[in-house]
N, CA, C and O atoms as a Tinker XYZ file with bonds, in Angstrom:
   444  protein
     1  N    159.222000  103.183000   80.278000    73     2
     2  CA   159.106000  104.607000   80.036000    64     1     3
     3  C    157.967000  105.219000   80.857000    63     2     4     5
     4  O    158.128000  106.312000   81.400000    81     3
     5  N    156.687000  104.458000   80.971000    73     3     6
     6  CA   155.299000  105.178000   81.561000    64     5     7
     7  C    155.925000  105.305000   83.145000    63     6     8     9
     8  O    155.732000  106.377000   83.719000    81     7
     9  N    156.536000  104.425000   83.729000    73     7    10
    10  CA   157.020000  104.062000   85.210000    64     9    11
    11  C    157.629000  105.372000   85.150000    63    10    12    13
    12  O    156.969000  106.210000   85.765000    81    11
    13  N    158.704000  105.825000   84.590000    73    11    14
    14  CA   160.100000  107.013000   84.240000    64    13    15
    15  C    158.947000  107.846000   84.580000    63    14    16    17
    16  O    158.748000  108.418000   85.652000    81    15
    17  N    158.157000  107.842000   83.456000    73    15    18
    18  CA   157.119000  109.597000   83.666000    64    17    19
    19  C    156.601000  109.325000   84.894000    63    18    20    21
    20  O    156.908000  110.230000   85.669000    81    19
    21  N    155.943000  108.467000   85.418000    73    19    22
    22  CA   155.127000  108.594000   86.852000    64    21    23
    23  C    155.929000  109.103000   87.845000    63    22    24    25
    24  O    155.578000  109.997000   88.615000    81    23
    25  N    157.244000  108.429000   87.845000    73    23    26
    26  CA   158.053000  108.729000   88.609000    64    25    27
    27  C    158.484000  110.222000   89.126000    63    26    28    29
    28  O    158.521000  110.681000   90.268000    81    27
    29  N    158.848000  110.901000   87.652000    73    27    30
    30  CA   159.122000  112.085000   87.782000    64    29    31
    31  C    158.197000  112.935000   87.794000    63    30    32    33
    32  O    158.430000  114.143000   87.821000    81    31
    33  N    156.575000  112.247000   87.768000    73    31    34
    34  CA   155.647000  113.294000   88.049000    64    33    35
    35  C    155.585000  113.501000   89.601000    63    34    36    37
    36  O    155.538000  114.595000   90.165000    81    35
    37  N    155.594000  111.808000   90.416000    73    35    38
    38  CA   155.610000  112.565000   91.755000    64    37    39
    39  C    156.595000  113.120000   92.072000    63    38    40    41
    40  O    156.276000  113.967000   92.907000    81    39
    41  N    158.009000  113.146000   91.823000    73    39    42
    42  CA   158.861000  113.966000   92.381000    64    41    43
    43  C    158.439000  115.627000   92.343000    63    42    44    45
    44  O    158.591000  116.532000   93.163000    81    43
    45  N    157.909000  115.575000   91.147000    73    43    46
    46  CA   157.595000  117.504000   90.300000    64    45    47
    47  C    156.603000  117.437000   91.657000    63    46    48    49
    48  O    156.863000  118.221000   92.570000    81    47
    49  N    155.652000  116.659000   91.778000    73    47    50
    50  CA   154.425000  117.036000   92.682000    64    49    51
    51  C    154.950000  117.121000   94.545000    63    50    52    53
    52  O    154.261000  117.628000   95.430000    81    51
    53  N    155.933000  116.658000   94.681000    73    51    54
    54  CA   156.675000  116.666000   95.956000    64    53    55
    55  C    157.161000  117.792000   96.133000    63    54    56    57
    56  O    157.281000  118.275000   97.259000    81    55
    57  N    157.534000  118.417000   95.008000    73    55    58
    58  CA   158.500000  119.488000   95.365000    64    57    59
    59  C    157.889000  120.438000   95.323000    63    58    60    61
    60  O    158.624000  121.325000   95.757000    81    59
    61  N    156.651000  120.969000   94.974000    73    59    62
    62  CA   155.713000  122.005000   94.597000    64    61    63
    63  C    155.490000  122.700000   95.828000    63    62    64    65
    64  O    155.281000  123.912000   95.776000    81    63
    65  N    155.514000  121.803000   97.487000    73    63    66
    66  CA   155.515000  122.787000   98.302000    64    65    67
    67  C    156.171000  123.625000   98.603000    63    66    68    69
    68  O    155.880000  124.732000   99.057000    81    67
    69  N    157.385000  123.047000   98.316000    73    67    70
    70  CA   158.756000  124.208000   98.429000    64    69    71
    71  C    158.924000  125.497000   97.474000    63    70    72    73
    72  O    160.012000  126.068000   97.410000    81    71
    73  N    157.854000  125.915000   96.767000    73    71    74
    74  CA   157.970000  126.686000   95.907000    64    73    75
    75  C    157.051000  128.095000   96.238000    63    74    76    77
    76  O    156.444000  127.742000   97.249000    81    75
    77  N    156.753000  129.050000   96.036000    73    75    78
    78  CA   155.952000  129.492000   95.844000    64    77    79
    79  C    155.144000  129.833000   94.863000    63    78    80    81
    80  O    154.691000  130.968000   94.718000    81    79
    81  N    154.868000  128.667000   93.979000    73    79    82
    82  CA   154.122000  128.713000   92.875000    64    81    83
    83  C    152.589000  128.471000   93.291000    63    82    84    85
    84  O    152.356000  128.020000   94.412000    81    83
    85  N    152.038000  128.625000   92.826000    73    83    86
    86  CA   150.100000  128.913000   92.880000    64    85    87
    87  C    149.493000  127.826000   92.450000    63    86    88    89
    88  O    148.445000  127.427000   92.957000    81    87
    89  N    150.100000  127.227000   91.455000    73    87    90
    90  CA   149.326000  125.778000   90.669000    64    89    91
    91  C    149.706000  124.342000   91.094000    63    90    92    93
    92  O    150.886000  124.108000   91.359000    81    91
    93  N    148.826000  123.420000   91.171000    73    91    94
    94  CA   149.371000  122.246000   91.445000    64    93    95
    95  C    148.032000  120.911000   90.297000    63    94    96    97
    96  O    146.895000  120.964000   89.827000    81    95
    97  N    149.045000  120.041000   90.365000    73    95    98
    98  CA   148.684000  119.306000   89.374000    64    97    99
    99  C    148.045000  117.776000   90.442000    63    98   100   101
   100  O    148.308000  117.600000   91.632000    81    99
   101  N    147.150000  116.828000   89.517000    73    99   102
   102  CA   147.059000  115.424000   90.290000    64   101   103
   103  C    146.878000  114.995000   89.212000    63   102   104   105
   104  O    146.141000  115.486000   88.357000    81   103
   105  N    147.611000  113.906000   89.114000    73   103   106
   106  CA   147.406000  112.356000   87.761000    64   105   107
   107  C    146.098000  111.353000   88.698000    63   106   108   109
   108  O    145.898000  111.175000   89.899000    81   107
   109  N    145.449000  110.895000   87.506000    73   107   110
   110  CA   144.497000  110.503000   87.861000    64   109   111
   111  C    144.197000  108.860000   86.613000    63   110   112   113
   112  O    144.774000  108.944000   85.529000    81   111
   113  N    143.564000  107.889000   86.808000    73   111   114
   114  CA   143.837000  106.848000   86.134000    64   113   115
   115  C    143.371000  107.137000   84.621000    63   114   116   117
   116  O    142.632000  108.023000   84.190000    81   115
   117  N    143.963000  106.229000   84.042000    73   115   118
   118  CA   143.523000  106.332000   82.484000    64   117   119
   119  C    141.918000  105.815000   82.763000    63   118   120   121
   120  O    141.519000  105.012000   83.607000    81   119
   121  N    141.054000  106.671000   81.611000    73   119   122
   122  CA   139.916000  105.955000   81.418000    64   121   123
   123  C    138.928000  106.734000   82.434000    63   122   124   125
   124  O    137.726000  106.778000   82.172000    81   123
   125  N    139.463000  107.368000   83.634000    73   123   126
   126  CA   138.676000  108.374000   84.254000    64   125   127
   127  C    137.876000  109.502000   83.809000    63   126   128   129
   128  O    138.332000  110.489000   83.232000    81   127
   129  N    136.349000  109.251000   84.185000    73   127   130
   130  CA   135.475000  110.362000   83.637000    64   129   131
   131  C    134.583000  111.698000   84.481000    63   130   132   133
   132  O    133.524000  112.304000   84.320000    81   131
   133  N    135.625000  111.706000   85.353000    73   131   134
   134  CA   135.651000  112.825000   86.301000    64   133   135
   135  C    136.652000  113.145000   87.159000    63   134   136   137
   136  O    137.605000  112.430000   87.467000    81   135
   137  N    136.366000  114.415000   87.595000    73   135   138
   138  CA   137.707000  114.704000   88.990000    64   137   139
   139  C    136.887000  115.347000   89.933000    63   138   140   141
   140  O    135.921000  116.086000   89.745000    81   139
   141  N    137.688000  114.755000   91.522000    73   139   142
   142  CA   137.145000  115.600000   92.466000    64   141   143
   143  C    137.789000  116.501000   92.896000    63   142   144   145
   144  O    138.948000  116.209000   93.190000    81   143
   145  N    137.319000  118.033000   93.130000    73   143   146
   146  CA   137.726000  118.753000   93.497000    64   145   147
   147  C    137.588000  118.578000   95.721000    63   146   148   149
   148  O    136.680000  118.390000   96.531000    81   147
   149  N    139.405000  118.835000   95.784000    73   147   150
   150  CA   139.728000  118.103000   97.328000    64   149   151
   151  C    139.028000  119.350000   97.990000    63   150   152   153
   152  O    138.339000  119.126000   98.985000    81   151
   153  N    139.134000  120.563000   97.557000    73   151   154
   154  CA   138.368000  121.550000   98.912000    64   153   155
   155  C    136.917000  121.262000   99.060000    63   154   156   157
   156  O    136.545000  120.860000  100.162000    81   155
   157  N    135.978000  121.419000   98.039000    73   155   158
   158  CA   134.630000  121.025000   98.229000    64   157   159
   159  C    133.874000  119.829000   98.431000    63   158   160   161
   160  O    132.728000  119.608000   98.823000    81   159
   161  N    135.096000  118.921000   97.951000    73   159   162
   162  CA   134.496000  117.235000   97.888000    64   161   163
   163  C    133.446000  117.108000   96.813000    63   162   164   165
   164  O    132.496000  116.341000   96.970000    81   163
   165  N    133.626000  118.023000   95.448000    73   163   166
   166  CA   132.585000  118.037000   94.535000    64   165   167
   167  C    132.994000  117.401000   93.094000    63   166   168   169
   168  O    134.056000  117.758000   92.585000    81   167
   169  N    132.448000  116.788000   92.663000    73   167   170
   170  CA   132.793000  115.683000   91.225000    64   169   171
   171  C    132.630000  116.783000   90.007000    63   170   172   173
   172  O    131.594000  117.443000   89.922000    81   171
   173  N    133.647000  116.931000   89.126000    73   171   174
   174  CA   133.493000  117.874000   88.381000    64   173   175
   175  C    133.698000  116.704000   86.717000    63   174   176   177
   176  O    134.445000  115.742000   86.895000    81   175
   177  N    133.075000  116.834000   85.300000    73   175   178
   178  CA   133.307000  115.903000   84.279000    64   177   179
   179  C    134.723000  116.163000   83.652000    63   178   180   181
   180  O    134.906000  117.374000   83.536000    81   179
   181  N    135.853000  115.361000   83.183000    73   179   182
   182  CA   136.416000  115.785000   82.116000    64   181   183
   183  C    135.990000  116.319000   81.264000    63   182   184   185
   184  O    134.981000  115.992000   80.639000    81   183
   185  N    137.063000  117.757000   80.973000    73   183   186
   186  CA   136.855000  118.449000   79.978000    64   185   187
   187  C    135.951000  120.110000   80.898000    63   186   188   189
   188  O    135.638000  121.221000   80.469000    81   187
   189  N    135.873000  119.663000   81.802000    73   187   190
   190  CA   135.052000  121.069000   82.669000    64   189   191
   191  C    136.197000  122.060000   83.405000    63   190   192   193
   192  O    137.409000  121.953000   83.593000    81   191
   193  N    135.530000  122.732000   83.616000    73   191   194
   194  CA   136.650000  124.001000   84.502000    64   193   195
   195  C    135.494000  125.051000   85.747000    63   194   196   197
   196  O    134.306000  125.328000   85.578000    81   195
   197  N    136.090000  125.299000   86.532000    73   195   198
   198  CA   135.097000  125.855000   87.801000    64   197   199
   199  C    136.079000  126.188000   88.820000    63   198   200   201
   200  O    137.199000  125.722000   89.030000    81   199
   201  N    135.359000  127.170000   89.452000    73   199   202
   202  CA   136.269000  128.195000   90.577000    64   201   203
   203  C    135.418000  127.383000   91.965000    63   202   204   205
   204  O    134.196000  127.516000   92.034000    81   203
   205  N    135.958000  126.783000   92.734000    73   203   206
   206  CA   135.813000  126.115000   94.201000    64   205   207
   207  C    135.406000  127.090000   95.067000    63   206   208   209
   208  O    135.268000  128.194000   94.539000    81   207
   209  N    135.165000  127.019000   96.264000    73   207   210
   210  CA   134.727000  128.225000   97.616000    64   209   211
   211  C    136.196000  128.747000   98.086000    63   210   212   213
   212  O    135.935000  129.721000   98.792000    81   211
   213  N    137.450000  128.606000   98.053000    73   211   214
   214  CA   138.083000  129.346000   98.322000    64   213   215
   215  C    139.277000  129.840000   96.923000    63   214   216   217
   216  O    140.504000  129.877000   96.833000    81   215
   217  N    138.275000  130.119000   96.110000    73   215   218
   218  CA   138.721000  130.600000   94.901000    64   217   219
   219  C    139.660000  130.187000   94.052000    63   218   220   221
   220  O    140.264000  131.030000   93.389000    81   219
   221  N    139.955000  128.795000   93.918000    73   219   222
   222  CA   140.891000  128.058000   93.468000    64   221   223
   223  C    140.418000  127.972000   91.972000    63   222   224   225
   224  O    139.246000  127.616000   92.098000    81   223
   225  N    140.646000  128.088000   90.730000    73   223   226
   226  CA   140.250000  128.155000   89.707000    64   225   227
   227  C    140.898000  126.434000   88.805000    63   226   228   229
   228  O    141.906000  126.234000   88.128000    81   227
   229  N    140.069000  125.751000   89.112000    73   227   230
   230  CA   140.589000  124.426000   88.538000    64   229   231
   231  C    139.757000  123.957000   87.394000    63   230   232   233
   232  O    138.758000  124.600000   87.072000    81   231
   233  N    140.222000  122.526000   86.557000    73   231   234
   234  CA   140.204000  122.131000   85.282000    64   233   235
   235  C    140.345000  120.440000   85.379000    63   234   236   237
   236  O    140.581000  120.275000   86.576000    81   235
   237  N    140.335000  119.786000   85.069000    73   235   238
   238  CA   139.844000  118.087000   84.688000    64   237   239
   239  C    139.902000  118.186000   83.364000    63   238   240   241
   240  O    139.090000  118.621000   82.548000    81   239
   241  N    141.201000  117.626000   83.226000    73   239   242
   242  CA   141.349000  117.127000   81.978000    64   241   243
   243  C    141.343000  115.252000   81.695000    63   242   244   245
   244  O    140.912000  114.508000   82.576000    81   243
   245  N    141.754000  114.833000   80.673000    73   243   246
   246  CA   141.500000  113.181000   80.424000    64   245   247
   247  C    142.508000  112.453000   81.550000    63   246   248   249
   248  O    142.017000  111.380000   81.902000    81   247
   249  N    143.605000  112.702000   82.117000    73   247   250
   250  CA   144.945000  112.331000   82.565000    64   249   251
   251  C    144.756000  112.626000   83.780000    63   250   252   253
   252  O    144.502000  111.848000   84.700000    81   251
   253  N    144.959000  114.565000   83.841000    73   251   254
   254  CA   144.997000  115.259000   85.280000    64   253   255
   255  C    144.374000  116.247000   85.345000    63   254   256   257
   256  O    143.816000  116.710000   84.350000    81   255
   257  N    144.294000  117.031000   86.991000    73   255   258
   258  CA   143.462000  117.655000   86.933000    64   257   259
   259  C    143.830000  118.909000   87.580000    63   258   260   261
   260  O    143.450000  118.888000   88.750000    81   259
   261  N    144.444000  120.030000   87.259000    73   259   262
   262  CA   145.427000  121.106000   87.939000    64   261   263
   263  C    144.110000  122.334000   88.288000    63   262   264   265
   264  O    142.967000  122.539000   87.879000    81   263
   265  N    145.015000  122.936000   89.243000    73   263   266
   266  CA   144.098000  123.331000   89.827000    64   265   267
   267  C    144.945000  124.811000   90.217000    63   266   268   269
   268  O    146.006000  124.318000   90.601000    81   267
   269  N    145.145000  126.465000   90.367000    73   267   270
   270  CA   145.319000  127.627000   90.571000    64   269   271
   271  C    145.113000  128.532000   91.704000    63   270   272   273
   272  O    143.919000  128.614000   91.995000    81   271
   273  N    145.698000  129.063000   92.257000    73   271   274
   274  CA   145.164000  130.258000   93.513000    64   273   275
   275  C    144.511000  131.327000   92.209000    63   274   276   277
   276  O    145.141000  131.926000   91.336000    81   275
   277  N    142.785000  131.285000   92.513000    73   275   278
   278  CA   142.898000  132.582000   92.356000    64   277   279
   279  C    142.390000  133.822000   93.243000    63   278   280   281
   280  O    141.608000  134.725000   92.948000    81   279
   281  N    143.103000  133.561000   94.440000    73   279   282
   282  CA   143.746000  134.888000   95.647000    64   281   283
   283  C    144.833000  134.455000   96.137000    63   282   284   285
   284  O    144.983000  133.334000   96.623000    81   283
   285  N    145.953000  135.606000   96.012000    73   283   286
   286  CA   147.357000  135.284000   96.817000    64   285   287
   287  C    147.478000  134.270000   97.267000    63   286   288   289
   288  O    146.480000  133.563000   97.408000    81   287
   289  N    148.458000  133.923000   97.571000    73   287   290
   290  CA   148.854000  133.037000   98.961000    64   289   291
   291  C    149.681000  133.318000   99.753000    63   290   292   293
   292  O    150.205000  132.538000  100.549000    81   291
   293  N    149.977000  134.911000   99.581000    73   291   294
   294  CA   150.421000  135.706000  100.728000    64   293   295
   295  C    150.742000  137.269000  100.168000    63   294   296   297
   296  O    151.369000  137.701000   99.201000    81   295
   297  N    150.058000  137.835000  101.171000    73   295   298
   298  CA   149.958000  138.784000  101.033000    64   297   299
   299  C    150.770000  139.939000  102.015000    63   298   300   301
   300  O    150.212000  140.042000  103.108000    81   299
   301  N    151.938000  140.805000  101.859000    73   299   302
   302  CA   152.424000  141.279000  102.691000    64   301   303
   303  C    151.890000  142.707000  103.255000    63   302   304   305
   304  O    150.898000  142.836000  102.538000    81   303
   305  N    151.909000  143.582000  103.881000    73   303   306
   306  CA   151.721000  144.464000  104.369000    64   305   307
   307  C    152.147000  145.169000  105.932000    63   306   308   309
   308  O    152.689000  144.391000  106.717000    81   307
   309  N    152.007000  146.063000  106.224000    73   307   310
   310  CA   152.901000  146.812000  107.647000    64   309   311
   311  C    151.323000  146.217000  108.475000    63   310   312   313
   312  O    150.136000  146.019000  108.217000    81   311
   313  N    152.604000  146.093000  109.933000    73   311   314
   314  CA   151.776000  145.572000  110.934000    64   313   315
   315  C    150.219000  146.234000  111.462000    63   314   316   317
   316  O    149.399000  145.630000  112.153000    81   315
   317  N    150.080000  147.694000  110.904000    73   315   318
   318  CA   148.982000  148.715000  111.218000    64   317   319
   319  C    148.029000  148.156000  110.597000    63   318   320   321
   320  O    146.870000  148.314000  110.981000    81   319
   321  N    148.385000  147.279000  109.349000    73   319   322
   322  CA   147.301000  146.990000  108.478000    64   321   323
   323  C    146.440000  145.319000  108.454000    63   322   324   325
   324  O    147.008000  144.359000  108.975000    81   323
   325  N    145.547000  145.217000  108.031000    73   323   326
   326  CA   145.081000  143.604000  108.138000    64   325   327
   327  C    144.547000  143.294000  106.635000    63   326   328   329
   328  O    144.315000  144.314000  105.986000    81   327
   329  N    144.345000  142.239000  106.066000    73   327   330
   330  CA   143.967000  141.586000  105.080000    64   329   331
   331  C    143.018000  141.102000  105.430000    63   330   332   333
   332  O    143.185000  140.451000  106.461000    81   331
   333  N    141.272000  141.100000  104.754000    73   331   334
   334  CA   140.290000  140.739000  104.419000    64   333   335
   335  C    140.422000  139.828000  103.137000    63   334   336   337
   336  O    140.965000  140.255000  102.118000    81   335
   337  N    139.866000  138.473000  103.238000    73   335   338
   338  CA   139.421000  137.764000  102.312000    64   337   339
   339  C    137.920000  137.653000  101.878000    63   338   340   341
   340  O    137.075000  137.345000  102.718000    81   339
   341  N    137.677000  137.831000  100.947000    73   339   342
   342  CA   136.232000  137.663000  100.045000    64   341   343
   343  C    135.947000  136.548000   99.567000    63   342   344   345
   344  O    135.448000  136.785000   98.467000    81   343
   345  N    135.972000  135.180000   99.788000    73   343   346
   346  CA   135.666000  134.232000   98.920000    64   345   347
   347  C    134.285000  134.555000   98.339000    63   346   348   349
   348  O    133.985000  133.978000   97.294000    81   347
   349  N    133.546000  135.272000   98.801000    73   347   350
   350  CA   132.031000  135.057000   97.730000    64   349   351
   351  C    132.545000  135.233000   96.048000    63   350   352   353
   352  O    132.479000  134.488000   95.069000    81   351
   353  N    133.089000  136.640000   96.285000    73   351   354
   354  CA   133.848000  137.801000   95.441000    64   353   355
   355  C    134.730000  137.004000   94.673000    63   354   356   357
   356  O    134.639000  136.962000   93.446000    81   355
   357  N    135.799000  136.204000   95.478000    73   355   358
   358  CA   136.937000  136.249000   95.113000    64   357   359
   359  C    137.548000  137.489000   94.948000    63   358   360   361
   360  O    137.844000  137.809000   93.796000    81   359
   361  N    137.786000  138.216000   95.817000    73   359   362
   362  CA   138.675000  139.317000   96.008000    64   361   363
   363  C    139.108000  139.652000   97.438000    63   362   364   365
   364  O    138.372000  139.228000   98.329000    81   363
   365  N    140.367000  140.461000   97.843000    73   363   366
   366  CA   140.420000  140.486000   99.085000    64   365   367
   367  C    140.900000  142.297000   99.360000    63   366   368   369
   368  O    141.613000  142.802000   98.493000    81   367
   369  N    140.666000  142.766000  100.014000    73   367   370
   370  CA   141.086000  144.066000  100.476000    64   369   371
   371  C    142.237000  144.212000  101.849000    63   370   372   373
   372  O    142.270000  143.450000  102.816000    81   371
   373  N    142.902000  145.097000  101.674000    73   371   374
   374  CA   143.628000  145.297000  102.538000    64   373   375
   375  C    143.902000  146.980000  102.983000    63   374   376   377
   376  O    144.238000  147.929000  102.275000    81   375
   377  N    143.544000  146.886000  104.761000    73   375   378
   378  CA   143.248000  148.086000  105.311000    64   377   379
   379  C    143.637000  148.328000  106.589000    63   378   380   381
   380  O    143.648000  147.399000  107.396000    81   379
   381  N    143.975000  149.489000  106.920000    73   379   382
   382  CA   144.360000  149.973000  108.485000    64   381   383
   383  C    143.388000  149.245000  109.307000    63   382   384   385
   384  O    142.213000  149.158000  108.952000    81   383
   385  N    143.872000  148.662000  110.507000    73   383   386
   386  CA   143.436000  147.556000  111.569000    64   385   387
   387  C    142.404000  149.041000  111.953000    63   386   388   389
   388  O    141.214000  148.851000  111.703000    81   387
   389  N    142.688000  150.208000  112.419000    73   387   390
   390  CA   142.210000  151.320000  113.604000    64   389   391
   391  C    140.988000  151.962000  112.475000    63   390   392   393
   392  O    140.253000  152.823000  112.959000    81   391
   393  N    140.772000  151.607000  111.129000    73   391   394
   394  CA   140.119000  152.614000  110.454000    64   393   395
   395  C    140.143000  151.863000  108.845000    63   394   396   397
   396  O    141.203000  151.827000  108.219000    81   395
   397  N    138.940000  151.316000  108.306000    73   395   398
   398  CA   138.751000  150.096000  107.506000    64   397   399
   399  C    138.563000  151.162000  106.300000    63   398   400   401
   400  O    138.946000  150.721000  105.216000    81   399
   401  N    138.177000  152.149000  106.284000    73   399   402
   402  CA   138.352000  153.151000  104.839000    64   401   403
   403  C    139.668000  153.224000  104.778000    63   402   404   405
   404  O    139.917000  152.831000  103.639000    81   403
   405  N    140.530000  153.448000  105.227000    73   403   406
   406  CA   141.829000  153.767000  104.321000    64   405   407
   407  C    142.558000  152.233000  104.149000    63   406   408   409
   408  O    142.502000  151.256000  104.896000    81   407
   409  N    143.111000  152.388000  103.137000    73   407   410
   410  CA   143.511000  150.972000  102.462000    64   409   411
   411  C    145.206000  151.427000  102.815000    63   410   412   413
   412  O    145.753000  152.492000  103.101000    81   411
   413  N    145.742000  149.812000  102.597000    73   411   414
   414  CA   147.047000  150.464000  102.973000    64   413   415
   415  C    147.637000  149.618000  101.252000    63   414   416   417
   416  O    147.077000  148.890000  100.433000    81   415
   417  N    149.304000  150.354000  101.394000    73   415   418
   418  CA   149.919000  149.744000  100.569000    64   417   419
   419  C    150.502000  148.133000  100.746000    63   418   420   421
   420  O    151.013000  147.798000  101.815000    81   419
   421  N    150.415000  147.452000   99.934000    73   419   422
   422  CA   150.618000  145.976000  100.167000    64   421   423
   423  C    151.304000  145.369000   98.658000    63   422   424   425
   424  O    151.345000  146.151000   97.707000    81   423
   425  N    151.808000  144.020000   98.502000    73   423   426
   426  CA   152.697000  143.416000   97.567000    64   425   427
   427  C    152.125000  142.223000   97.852000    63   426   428   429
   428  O    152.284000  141.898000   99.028000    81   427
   429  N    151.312000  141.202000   96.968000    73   427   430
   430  CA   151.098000  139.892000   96.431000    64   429   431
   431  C    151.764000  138.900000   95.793000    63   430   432   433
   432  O    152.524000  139.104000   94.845000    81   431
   433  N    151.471000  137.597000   96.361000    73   431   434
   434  CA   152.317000  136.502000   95.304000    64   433   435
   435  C    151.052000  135.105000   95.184000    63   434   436   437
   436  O    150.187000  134.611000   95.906000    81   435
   437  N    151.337000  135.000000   94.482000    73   435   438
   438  CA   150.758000  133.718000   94.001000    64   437   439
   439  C    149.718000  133.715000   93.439000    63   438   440   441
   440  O    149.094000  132.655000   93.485000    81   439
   441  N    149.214000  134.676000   92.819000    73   439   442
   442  CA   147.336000  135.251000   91.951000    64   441   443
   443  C    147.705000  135.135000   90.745000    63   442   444
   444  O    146.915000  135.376000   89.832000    81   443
């Protein structure tokens, strides 16, 4: 049965790129008393939660350790316009390339 679940966890975890979903999960051994977070290379304890440098909002639990966009992961808008990212912030703005006060209209996925 434990083999069955592993199994179908990596498949779930294979297929996650094909999606445009925001969250992704990692199994990690029984008995583990930390997780590393892969963008910073930073050891976080089970049972903790913390936002990374490019705003990923992740968690370490006893098992696994999932982890969130929190900024888009794509952001659309007309070619006049460009997207600014904020990681200090965690926020991003989006504005006419010719003139950075006017904001343009835009549509998000994955926040």
């Amino acid at each position: 049965m434990l083999k069955r679940s592993v199994f179908v966890g990596f498949v779930l975890l294979a297929l996650a790129p094909l999606n445009d979903g925001a969250c992704w999960q990692g199994l990690h051994k029984k008995g583990t008393t930390r997780c590393m977070d892969s963008v910073d290379k930073t050891w976080h304890p089970v049972g903790s939660s913390w936002t990374n440098s490019k705003c990923n909002k992740c968690r370490c639990d006893a098992d696994i350790m999932s982890c969130c966009d929190g900024l888009p992961s794509s952001v659309h808008y007309s070619e006049d316009c460009t997207v600014e990212y904020d990681y200090n912030a965690c926020t991003y703005k989006v504005f006419q390339k010719s003139d950075r006060s006017i904001p343009c209209p835009h549509s998000a996925v994955g926040k």
